[in-house]
N, C-alpha and C positions, 0 to 999 in steps of 0.2 A: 131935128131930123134924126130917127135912131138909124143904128150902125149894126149894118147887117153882118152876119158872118160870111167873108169871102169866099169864093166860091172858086175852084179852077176845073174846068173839065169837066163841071156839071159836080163835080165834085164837091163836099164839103171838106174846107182845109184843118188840119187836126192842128188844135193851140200845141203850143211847145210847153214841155213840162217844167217844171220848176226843180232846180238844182237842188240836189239835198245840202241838209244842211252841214254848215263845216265841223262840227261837235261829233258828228253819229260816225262809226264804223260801216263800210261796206261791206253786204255779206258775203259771205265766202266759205264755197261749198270744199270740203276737205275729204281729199281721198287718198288715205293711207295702209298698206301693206306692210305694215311692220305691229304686230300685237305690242308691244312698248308705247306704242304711243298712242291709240286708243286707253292702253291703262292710264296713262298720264293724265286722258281727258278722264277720267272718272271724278278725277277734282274738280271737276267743274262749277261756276256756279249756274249753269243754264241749264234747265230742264230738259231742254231740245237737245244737247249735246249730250247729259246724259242718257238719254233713251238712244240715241240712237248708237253708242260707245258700247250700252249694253245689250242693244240687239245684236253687234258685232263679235261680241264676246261670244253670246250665248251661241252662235253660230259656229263661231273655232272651240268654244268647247264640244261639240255635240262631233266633232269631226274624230276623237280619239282619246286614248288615258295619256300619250304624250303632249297633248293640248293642253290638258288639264294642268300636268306639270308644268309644264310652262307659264302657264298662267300663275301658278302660285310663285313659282321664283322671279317673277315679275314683279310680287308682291300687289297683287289682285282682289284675294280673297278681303282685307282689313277695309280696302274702303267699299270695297262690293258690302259690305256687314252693317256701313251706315246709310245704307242708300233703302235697306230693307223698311226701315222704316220712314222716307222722305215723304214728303210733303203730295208730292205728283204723282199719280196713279198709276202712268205709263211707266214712270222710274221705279217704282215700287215692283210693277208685276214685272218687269224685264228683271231687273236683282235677281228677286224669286226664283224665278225659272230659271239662273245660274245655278243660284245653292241648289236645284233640284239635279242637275247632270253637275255638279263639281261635288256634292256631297258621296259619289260611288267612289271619290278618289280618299284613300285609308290617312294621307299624309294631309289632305284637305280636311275628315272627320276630326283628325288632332287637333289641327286649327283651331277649327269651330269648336271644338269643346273647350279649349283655352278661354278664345273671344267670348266663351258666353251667349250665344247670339242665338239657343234656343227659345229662348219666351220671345223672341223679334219673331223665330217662324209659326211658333204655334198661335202667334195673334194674326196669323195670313189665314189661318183656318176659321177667322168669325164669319157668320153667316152673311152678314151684308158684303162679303167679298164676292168677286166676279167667281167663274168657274175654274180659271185659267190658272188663278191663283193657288182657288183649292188644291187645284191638280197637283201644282210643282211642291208647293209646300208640304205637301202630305208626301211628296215625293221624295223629297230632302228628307222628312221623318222617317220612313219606311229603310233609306239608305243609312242613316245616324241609328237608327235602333238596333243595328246589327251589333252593336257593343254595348257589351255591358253599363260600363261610364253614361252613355248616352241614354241607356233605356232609362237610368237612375233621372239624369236631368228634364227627361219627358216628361216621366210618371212626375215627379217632383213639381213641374212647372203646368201641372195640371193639361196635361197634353191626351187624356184621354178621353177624357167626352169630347171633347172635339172631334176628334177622330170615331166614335160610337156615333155621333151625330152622322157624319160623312159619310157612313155607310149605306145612309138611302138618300144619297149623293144620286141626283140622274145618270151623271155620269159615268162611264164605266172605270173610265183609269181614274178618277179619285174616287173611288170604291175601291181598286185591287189594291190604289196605296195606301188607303187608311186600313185596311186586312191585314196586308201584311207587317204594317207597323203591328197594329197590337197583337198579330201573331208571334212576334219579337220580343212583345211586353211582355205577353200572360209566362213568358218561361219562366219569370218571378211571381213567387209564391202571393207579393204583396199585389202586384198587378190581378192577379186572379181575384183576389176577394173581391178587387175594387169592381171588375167584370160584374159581377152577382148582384152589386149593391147595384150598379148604374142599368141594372136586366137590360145587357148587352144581346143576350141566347137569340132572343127574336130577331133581332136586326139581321143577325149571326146565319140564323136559319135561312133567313129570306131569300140570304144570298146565293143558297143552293139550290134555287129557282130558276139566275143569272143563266142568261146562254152562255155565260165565256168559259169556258172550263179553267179556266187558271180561278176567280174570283172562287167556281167552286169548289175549285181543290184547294185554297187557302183556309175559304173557312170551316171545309172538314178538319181539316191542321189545327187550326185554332181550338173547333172543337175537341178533336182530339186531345188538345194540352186539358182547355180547362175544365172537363169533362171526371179527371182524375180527383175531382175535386165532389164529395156525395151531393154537397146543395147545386152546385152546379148541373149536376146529373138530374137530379129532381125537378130541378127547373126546365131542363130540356124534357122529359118526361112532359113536364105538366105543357110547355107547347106543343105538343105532338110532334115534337121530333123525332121519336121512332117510327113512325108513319114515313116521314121525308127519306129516312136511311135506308128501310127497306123497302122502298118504291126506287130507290137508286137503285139497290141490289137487283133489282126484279130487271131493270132495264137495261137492255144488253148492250145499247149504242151508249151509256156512260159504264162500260169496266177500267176506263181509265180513272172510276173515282173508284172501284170497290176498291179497291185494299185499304183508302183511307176511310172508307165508310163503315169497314170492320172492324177497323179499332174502335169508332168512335163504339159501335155496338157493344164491342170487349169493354169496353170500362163503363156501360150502361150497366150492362148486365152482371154487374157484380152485385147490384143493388137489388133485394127479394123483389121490390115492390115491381120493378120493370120488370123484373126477370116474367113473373107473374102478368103482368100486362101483354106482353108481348107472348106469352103462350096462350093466354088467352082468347088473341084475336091471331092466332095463327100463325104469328110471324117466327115462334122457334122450329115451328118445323120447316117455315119457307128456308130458314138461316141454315139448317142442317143438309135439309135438299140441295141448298147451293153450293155449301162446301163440298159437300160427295159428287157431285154433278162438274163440278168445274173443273177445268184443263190448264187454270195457266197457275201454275205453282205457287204465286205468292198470295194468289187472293185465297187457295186452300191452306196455306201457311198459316195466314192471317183470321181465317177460320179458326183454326186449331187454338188459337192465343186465344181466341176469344170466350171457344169452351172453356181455355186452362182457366183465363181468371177468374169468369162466372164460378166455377168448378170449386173453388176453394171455400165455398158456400156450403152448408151441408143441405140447406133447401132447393138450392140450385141444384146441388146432384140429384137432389130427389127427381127435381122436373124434368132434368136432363136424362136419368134413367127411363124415367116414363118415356120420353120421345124418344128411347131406344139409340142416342146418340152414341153406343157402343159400334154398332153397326156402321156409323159413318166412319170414327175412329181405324177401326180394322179398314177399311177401305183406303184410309190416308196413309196408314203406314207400307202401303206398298207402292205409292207412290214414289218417282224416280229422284224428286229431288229431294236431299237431302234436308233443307230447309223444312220441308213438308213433312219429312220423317220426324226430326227432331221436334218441329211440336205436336205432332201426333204423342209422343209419348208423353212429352211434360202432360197435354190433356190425361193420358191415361193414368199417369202416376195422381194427378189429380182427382179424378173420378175413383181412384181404386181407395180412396175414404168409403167409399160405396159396397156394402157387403155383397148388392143385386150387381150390382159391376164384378166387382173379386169374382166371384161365380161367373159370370159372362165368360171372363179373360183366360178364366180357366180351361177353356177347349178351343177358343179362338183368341189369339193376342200372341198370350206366351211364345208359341212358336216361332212366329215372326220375329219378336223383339230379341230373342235367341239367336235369333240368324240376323238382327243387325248391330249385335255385338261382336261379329264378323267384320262389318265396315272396315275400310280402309279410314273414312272419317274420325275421329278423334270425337269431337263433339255429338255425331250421331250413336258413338259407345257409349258417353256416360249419359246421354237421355235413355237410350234402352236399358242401361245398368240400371238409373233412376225409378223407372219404371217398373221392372221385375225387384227391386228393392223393399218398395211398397205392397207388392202384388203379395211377396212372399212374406212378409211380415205379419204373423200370425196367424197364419194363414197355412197350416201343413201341407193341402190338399194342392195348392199352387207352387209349393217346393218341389213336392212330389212331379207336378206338371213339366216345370225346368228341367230337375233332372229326365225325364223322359223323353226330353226334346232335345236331348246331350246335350246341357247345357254347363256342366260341367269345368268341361274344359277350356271354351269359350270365356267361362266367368275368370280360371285362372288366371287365362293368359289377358283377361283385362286389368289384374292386378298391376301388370307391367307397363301400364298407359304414361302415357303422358301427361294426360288429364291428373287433378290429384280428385275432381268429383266422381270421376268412371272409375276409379283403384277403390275409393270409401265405398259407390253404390257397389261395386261385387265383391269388396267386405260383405258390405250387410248381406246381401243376399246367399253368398256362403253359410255366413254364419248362420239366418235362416234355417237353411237347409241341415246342417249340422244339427240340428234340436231332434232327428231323426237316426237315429242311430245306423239303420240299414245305410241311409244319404252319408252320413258321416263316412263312414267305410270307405264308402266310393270313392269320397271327397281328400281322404286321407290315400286312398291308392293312388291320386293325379300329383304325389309332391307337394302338396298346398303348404308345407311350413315353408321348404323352399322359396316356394313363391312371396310368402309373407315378409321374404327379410326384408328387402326392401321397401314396402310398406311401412314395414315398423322405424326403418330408418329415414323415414321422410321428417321433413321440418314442418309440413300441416299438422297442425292439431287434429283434426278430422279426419284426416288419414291412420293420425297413429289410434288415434281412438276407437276406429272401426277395426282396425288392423289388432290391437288388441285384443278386440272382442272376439274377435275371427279365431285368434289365439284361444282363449278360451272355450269358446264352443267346439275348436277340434282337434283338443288337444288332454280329450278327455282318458286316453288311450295309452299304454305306456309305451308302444310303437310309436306312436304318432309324437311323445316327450322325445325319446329317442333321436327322430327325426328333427326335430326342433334344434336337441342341443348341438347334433353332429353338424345340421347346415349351418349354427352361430346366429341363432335365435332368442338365445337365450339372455346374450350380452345386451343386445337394445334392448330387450324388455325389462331387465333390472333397470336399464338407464333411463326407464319412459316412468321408472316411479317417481322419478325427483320433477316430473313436469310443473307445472305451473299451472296448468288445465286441471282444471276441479276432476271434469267425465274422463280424461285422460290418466288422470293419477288413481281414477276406482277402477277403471277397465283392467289396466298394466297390473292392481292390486288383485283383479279377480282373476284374472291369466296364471301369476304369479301362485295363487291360491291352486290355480286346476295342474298346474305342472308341478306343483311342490307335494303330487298325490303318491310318491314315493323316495323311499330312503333316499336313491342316489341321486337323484331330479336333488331334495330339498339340498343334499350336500351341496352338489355344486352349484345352486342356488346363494348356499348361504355364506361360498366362496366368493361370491360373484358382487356380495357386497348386499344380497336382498333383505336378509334380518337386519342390517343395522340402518341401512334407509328406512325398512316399513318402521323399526323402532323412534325415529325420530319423527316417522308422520304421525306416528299414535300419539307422541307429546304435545304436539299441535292438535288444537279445538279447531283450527278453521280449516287444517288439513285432512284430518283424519277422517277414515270412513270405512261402513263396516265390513268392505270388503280388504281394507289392512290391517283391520283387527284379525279379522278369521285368515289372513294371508299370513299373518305373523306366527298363528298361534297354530298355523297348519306346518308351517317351513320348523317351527318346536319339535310339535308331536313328530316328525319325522326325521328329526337330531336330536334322539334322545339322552345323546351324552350331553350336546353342549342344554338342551332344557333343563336338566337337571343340574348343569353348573350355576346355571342361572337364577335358575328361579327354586329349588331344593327341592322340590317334590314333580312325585310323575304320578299321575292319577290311573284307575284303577283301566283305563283306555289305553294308559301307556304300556305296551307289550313289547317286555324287553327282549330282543334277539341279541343272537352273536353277532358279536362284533362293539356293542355297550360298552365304555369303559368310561370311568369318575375322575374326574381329573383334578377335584376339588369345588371348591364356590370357587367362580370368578366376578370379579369388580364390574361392571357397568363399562360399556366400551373397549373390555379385555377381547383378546380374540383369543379364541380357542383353537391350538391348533388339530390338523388329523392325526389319528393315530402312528401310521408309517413315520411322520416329522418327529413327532414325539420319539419314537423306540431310538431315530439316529444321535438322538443323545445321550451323552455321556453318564454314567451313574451319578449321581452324587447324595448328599446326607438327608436329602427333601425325602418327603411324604411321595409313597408309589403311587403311581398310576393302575386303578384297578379296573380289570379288564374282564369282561362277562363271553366266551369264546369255546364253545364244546364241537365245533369244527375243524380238523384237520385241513392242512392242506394235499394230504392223498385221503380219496373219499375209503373210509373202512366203517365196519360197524361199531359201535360201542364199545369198550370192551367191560366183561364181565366185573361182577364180583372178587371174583376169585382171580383176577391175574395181578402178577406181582409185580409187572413192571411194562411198558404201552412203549412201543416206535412211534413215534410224536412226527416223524416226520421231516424233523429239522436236522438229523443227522446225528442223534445221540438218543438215549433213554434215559428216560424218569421215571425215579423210583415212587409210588404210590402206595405203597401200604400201609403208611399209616394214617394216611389220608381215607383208605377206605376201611381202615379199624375203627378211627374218627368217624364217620357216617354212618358205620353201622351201629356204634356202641352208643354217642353223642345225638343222632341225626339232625348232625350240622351241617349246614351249609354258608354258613359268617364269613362273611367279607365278600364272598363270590359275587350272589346279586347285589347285594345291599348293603355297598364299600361304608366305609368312615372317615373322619379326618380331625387333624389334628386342631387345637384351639386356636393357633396363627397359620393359616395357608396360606403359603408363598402363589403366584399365578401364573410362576414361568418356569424353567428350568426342572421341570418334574421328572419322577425315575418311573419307566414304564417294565413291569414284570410281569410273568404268567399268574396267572389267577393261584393258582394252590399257592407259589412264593409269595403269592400280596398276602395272602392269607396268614401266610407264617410270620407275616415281619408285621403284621398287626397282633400278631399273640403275642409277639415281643412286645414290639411298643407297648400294649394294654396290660403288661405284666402276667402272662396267664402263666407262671409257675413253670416255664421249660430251662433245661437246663443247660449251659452255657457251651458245652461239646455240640447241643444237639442248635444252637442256633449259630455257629461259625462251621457246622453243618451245612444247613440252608442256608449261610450267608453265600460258602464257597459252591452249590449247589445252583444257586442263582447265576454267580457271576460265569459260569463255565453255559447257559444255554445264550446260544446264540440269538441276535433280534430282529435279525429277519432270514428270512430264508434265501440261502444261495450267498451268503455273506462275499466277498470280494467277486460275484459272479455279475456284476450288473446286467446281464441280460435277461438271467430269470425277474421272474415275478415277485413280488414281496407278499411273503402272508402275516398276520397276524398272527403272537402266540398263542399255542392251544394246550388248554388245559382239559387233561385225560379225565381229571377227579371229576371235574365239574359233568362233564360227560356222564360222567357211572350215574353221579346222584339224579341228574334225571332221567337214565334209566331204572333206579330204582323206583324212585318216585314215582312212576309212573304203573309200574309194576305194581308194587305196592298201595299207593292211595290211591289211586282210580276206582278202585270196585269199591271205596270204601262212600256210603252213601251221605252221610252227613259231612256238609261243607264244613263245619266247626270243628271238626274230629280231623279234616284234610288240613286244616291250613295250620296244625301245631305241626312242629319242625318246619314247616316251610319258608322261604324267605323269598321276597319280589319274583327276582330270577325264576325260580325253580316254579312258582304258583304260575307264572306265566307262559311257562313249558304245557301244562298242565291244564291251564285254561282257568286257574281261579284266578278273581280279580280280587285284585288288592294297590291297596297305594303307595310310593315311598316319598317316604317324610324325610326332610335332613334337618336336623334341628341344631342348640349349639351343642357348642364344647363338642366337637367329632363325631355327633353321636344322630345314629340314624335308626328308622323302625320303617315296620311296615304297617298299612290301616288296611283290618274288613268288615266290611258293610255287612250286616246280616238282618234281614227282615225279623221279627218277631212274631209271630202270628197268635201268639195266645195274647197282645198286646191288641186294645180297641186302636182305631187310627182317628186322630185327628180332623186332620184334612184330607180329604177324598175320599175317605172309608178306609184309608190305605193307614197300616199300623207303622209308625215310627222305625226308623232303622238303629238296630245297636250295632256301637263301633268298636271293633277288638285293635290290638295292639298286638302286633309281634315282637317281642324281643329280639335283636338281631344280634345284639352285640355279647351278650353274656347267658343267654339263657333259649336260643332257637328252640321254639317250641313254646316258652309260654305266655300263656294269654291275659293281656288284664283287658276290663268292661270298659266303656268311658264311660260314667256318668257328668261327671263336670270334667268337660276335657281340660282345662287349663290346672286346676288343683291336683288331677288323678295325670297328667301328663307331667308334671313337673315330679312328683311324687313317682312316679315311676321312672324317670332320667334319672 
């Protein structure tokens, strides 16, 4: 009989279940409110527990960056790092999407880059992963690539094709996170190549298709980076990516991408080939249309850059002249914001390579740029200095423009900037200006030395360089020296020779050169310490240059005494005036002092100082032939007659111009007297036969004239001694040899001094043993020439020392000179 299942109630009665067994744990659901002890279960070894420990997490992290902290000092993150790679899927993507909101935390990034636990996330980005994964993982990257250290361990563990891959990701957020990671990558030079090799561009492009505006303004960014790059550029080229950028442009409902879409343009368009592509199918003019047409400052800013960098193209200027982008230019720079100004002109100093531009800016530009060296800006003055810098740069007809747009004074007072590029641009363009004589005037009536000192004492190399130059261009003037030396212009510029700057030490050289254009310029030049600097640049081969050559040998020719100490001869250029006197040869590194220091010394048994001086200190005229004794001036009379019996009888003039000296010359302590007295105590010395009354004569004759004027008076003025004698003879001379028409017939009797009165050139020679002449050049004309048709010059010799007056020929100068010493 079987056995039915009882019944109660109509009812079927349910069996009783069976006790579990006594071995198993009962489960037990756990509900805890303390983050500690969810971390604890991360040790788990049950799947079930870990997922759901990590969903918990991921929950309190997403609540704040205090969470996150806490989580790590909980010490969360170390085993959250092996769970990345477990076994369980669900454990795996929950991990994940920790590191993906714990990796914004900076003390979490350190972690992780300790733990190493990048090649664990970049293997969440293989393709057989879910989507969910993708997302956070690339999330975590995008977060870790913000440092440098991390971008190194991405690129390194091959994290970016993965991420290239991801970008035609269906999804939107593992698209913006895989962007913006390698947006973080490409800032490294090596990340970019890698972009090109793996032709990233297209993926890149696509994404500017995206509705989200974040994806498309990352990978205009992106673009933008690696775009700096020419194969980069050609590759976006060759996808018709300038197509995509100016269909952005064109479209009004995305201006929150123009400003990035103009860069990317700006660094297209540096390249002929695009530049050419894109005029060809229209788009440089749509680009120029848009920048003149548009209202909001940065995208016309962003314009402006874009012409500059194209611009430094000389084919690009061509194109750009052709589409007349001068016209959009002048429209920018009136523009309110400053941003917009300032690369308005960088484009224009850019374009002004351009001759068809120079000429444009010449009746439109300048004036503007004039009045935004006005600016209260800093930065808006040295891009308009920049600009008229350029403009005016060989360019007369655009200096011209400046000045007439008063620009002037504007350019001074930008000297005083703050900027040291706005003080160098209105150097240059002063100096510009200055190449014009009439501008110069101007330039020199507004104070411009003044303004220069501070220039010149800047610590920019660029500054003193242009600052120098400025010096030289307008300081061509003996007013303008003047002004120079009174404001203390002259101290830094001796001091800017010893620079270290190559363009710096030739500028200061050629400054030094324009202001040494007279006597008392080169004196206190040569006070200042300029000859014995420029002399040590010339010794140097890597220093030297030929504007301290011609700086040296100009600061000479205009200290005639000390050139002739130096070096023993003065060429037939060197025109002796009063005030010349011979102090001897001096040694290499001797200084030579001025004449006033010299006279305040005491007599003693040395070799005189011979002094060349037919100036009075009260102006009178010459005096005669015939007078027997001259008021000098100095408060006593000299007697002269037999100095002009001598002249008449003799016509000598020995020792005056073209002193002598003895076989050993001392180099310091020398005895300074009037020229007739040098002249008598070198007849002693040289034995000329006078008699021993008549030279303790001249000895006591000498010691009784005073050596300066106004002696115990220090308030007067000090003159130099004057000698009456020297006076007559070139008024004889002149009287006399002038009408006479043969030069060969004028220069017997004559000597340096006196031929220089007179205007015949001749040279003085100092040769040894004391002994000095004069040389002159004289054409030959019954003589065939050589070279140039032009007939050989013969060389005469003056006797100075024993015989003024006669002449010998050189034919072999060293046999016939020696034979005549």
């Amino acid at each position: 009989m079987t056995e039915k299942v009882p019944r109660r109630m109509g009812k079927k009665i349910k069996k009783e279940a069976e006790p579990p067994p006594k071995d198993v744990f009962d489960p037990l659901t756990i509900e805890s409110k303390k983050a500690a002890t969810v971390v604890l279960m991360l040790n788990s070894p049950e799947e079930e527990i870990l997922a759901k420990a990590c969903e918990a997490i991921y929950r309190f992290a997403l609540k704040g960056e205090e969470n996150k902290a806490t989580l790590l000092e909980l010490g969360a993150v170390e085993p959250l790092t092996k769970l990345l790679t477990h076994e369980d899927k669900i454990v795996r993507r929950n991990a994940t999407m920790i590191f993906g909101i714990l990796a914004s935390n900076n003390d979490v990034k350190k972690l992780l880059r300790e733990l190493d636990v990048m090649n664990s996330v970049i293997a969440q980005l293989a393709p057989e992963e879910e989507v969910v994964i993708h997302e956070f993982a690339s999330l975590c990257l995008a977060n870790m690539s913000a440092e440098y250290t991390s971008k190194v361990q991405i690129f390194e563990h091959g994290g970016l094709e993965p991420l290239i891959r991801l970008l035609s990701s269906p999804d939107p957020d593992v698209k913006k996170n895989s962007i913006e990671c390698i947006y973080n990558l490409v800032q490294d030079f090596q990340c970019r190549a890698t972009i090109q090799e793996l032709n990233a561009i297209p993926s890149i492009l696509e994404l500017l298709k995206s509705e989200y505006p974040i994806i498309q303004l990352l990978a205009l960014k992106t673009l933008g980076v690696i775009t700096n790059d020419k194969e980069s550029r050609a590759m976006l080229r060759d996808s018709q990516g300038m197509d995509l950028l100016i269909k952005i442009l064109e479209t009004k409902e995305l201006n929150d991408l123009h400003i990035e879409a103009l860069s990317v343009i700006a660094n297209c368009l540096e390249d002929m080939d695009t530049m050419v592509l894109i005029q060809q199918t229209g788009g440089l003019k749509k680009l120029l249309a848009f920048a003149e047409n548009s209202t909001i400052p940065d995208i016309q800013k962003n314009a402006a850059k874009a012409i500059t960098k194209a611009a430094y193209d000389p084919e690009n200027r061509k194109l750009f002249h052709e589409q007349e982008v001068e016209k959009c230019l002048i429209v920018l720079l009136s523009s309110e914001s400053d941003g917009t100004k300032i690369a308005a002109s960088q484009a224009i100093s850019a374009m002004s390579e351009h001759s068809g531009s120079k000429e444009f800016f010449n009746h439109q530009g300048i004036p503007q740029l004039i009045q935004l060296l006005k600016s209260d800006n800093e930065e808006v003055r040295e891009a308009a200095a920049l600009a008229l810098a350029n403009l005016t740069t060989c360019n007369p007809a655009n200096a011209n423009a400046a000045a007439e747009a008063d620009g002037i004074d504007p350019l001074i007072n930008t000297l005083s900037s703050k900027r040291d590029g706005a003080i160098a641009n209105a150097a240059t363009v002063l100096t510009n200006m200055a190449t014009q004589e009439a501008l110069r005037v101007s330039i020199q009536s507004h104070d411009v030395m003044g303004a220069l000192l501070n220039p010149l004492r800047s610590a920019n190399t660029v500054v003193q360089s242009k600052a120098t130059l400025a010096v030289a261009a307008t300081a061509c003037d003996a007013e303008a020296r003047v002004e120079l030396r009174n404001s203390g212009g002259l101290e830094p510029l001796v001091e800017l020779l010893r620079s270290k700057n190559d363009e710096v030490r030739r500028h200061a050289s050629w400054a030094v050169m324009v202001c040494a254009g007279d006597e008392l310029m080169a004196t206190e030049l040569c006070r200042l310490g300029a000859l014995d600097i420029l002399e040590e640049i010339n010794l140097s081969v890597s220093r030297k240059n030929k504007f301290s050559e011609a700086a040296y040998n100009k600061l000479l020719n205009n200290n005639l005494s000390l050139k002739y100490s130096q070096t023993g001869y003065l060429s037939s250029s060197n025109i002796i005036g009063d005030g010349f006197y011979d102090y001897g040869r001096i040694n290499p590194g001797t200084k030579l002092l001025p004449l006033k220091d010299l006279c305040l010394q005491e007599p003693n048994d040395l070799r005189a100082i011979l002094l060349v001086n037919s100036k009075s200190s009260d102006i009178s005229p010459p005096p005669s032939t015939e007078d027997k004794s001259s008021d000098i001036g100095y408060g006593r009379s000299i007697s002269s007659s037999s100095s002009l019996r001598r002249a008449s009888k003799e016509k000598t003039s020995a020792g005056v111009g073209s002193p002598t000296e003895e076989k050993s010359e001392p180099t310091s302590g020398r005895n300074t007297a009037l020229s007739k007295s040098a002249t008598k105590e070198k007849g002693l010395r040289k034995g000329r036969g006078k008699k021993e009354e008549e030279k303790v004569k001249e000895e006591e004759e000498l010691m009784t004239v005073p050596k300066w004027a106004g002696e115990g008076s220090p308030e007067k003025e000090w003159y130099p001694p004057f000698d009456p004698d020297f006076c007559v003879y070139v008024y004889e001379v002149t009287k006399s040899l002038l009408p006479i028409n043969s030069i060969k017939e004028q220069i017997e009797a004559l000597a340096k001094a006196l031929a220089d009165k007179i205007g015949i050139g001749c040279s003085l020679v100092r040769g040894e043993y004391g002994r000095a002449w004069n040389e002159v050049k004289l054409m030959n004309k019954s003589q065939k020439g050589v070279i140039g048709g032009l007939p050989p010059p013969e060389v005469y010799l003056v006797d100075l020392m024993f015989h003024p007056g006669g002449l010998i020929k050189l034919k072999s100068r060293e046999a016939d000179l020696y034979r005549f010493l």
